[in-house]
N, C-alpha and C positions, 0 to 999 in steps of 0.2 A: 250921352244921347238923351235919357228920360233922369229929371233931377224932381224929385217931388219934394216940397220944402212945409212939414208942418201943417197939413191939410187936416181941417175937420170937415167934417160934413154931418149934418143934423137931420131927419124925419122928424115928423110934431112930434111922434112918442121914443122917440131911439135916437141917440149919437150913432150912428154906422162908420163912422170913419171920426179917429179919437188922435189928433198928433200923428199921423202918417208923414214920415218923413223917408226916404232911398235914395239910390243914385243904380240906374243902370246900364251898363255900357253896350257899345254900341256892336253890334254882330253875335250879340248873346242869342239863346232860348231859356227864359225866368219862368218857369213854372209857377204859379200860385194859389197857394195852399192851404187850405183850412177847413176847417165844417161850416158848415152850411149856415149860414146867414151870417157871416164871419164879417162881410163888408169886401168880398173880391169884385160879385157884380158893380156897386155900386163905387169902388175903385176903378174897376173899367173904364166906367162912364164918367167918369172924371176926368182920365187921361185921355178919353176920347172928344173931351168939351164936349159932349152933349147934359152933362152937369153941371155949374158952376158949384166949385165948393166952399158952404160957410166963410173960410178964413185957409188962409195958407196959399201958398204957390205950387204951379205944374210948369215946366217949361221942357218941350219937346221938340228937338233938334235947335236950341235956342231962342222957341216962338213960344210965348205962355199964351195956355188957353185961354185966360180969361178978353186978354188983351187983340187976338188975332184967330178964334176958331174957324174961321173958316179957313185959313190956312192949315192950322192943324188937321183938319179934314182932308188936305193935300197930301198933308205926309203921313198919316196913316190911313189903313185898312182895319175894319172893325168888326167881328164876326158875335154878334149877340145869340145868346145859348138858345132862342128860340129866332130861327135866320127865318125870314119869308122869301119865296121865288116865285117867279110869275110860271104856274103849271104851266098857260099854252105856247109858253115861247120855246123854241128851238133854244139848244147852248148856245150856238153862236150868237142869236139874237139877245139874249137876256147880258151876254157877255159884252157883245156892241154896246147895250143901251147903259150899262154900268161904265162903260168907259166914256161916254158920251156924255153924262150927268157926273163925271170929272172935269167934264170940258174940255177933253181930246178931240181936235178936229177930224173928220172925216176919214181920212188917210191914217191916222195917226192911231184912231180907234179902232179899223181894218188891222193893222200891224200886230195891235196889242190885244187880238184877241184872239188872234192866230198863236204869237207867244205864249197866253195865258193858257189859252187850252192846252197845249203841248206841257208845260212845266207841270200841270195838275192831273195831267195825263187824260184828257178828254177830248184828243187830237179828234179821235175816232165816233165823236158821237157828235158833232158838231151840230146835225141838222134833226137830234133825238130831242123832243122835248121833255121840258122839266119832270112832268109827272110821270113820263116813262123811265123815268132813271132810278136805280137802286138806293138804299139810305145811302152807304156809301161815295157812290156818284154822286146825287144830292147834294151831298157836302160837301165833297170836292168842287161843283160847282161853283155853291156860296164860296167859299175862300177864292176863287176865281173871282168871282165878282168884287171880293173886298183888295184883291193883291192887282188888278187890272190896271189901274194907273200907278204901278210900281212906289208903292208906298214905301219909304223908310221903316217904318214899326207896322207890326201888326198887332191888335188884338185879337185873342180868340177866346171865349166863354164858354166851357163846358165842351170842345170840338168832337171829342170823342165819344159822347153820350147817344148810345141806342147803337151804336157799330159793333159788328160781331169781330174776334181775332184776328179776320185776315184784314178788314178792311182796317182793324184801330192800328195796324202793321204798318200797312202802306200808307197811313197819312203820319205814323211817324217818320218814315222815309220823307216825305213831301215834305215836312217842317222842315226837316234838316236841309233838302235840298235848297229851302225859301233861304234858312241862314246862312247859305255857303254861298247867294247870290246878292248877300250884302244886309238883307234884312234882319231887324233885329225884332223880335215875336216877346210875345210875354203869354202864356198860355192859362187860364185858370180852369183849377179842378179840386175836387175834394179827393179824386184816385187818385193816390201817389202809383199806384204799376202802371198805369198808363202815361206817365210821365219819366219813367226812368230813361228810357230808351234816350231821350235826345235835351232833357233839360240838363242847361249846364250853370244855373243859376237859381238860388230859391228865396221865394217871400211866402215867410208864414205868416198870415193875418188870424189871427183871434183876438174877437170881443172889437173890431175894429182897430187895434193896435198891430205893428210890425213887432213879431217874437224874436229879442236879440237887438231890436232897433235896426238890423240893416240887413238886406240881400246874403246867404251865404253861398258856398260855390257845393256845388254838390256831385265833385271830382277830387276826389280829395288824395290827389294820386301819392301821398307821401306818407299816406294809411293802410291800413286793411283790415277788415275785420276778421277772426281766427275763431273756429269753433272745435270749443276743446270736449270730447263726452269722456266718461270713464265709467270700466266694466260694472260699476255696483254703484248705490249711491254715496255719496262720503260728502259730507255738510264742507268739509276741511277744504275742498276744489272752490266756492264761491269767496270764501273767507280769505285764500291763498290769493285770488286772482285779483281781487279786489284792496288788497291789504298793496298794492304792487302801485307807485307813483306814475310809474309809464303807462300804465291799463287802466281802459274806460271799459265798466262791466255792460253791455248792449241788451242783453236777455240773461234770463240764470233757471236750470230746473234742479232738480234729485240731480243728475246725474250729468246736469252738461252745463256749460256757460259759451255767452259768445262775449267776445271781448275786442275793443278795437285798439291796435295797438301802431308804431314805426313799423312801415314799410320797409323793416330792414330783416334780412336773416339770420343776422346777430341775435338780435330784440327776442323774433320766436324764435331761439334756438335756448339760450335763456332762461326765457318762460318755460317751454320744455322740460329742460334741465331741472329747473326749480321745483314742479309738478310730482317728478318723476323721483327726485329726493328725498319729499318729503313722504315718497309711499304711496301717490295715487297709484290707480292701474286706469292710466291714459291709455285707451284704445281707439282715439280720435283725436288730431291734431288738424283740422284741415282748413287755409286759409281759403277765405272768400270772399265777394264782392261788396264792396260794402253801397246799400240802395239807399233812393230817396225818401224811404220809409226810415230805414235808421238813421239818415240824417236830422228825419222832417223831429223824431224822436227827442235824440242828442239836445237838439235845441229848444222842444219844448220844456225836456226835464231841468235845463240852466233856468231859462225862462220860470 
């Protein structure tokens, strides 16, 4: 779906984007991940053609930006970390006129913004204008406005930024809902907790470079992470666990380690055994989820 081949991108005083090369397929949610002036926004706006970049290729859904953006502009929806809405329009209206400056005819734009409201869940406020809507709602809006001519990809820049718990909830809900309707999202952020829930694919950008050179999957259902503690401290638990060909150490203190190891009960049982031989006094065995935080980790420490 998105094949980025070798892009640079230059500011007069900063490379932002240094040999950026991916591939991301199609019906994903890509998460992307890094601190702050890592080169995500201005990644964006590359795959969104409203950049051209130095040198290198983008080609989305087979169209490269350089050569055809206003089509690219067809196939995706673009949500910029700071979104403008017009305060006095009604949803519906601000929804209409985004579909209209798609170039949906009349009829067409009527349809699709009846749909749009309902999937974003703003069936109920149709004739609420912009400025009476919550941050939340607000947001929901903009992604309306950018998913209204049923875009194949979307971008989104920071979407979650200023949303209290329940609302950054419910638009993780709405993402996934977007991907199970065929779209495939690329979300950036610097919070990896607000991306666990539904990213199923990740690009670490630091210093403008892809950490790893390429997307990894951040499902890694043939793993697990295992957090082992024992009664008192004993140096011998990190040296044991670590000393181990199948064990990746994730965290380590006095008295506990986490470790990622085979998704198998053979594997921790093993481990266990082994622990317990040599005299620890394991009073914590307990497997757990392994996050986008310890993966985003794993890959910076190869890197």
């Amino acid at each position: 779906m998105i094949v980025v081949e070798d892009v640079v991108y230059e500011y007069p005083s900063k490379r932002a984007l240094d040999g950026v090369s991916f591939t991301i397929p199609a019906g994903t949610i890509t998460a992307m991940v890094g601190p702050n002036g890592a080169g995500k926004t201005t990644l964006l706006r590359c795959l969104a053609a409203l950049e051209p970049p130095y040198s290198g290729r983008i080609t989305i859904d087979g169209v490269d930006t350089r050569e055809d953006p206003r089509r690219i502009h067809e196939l995706l929806g673009y949500l910029p970390d700071f979104f403008g809405l017009y305060e006095e329009l009604p949803v519906w209206r601000a929804l209409y006129f985004a579909a209209r400056s798609h170039r949906l005819n009349a009829a067409d734009a009527e349809k699709a913004v009846a749909e749009t409201a309902a999937a974003v869940g703003l069936a109920d406020r149709l004739n609420q204008r912009a400025q009476e809507l919550s941050r939340g709602l607000r947001q929901r809006l903009a992604i309306g406005q950018a998913i209204v001519h049923k875009p194949k990809v979307i971008l989104l820049d920071e979407p979650a930024a200023g949303l209290d718990p329940e609302s950054r909830r419910s638009l993780s809900q709405l993402l996934i809902s977007l991907r199970d309707r065929g779209m495939t999202l690329i979300v950036s952020s610097h919070i990896l907790a607000e991306l666990d829930d539904y990213a199923t694919e990740m690009l670490i950008i630091k210093d403008g470079k892809i950490a790893g050179g390429s997307a990894v999957t951040t499902r890694a259902g043939d793993q697990v992470k295992v957090r082992v503690e024992t009664a008192s401290n004993d140096p011998r638990l990190l040296q044991l666990v670590s000393g181990r060909s199948d064990v990746t150490v994730s965290t380590s203190g006095a008295d506990h380690v986490e470790v990622i190891l085979s998704n198998d009960r053979a594997a921790h049982a093993a481990l266990l055994r082994s622990l317990i031989e040599a005299g620890l006094s394991v009073c914590v065995f307990a497997p757990q989820k392994i996050t986008l935080e310890d993966t985003y980790f794993n890959e910076t420490r190869k890197g």
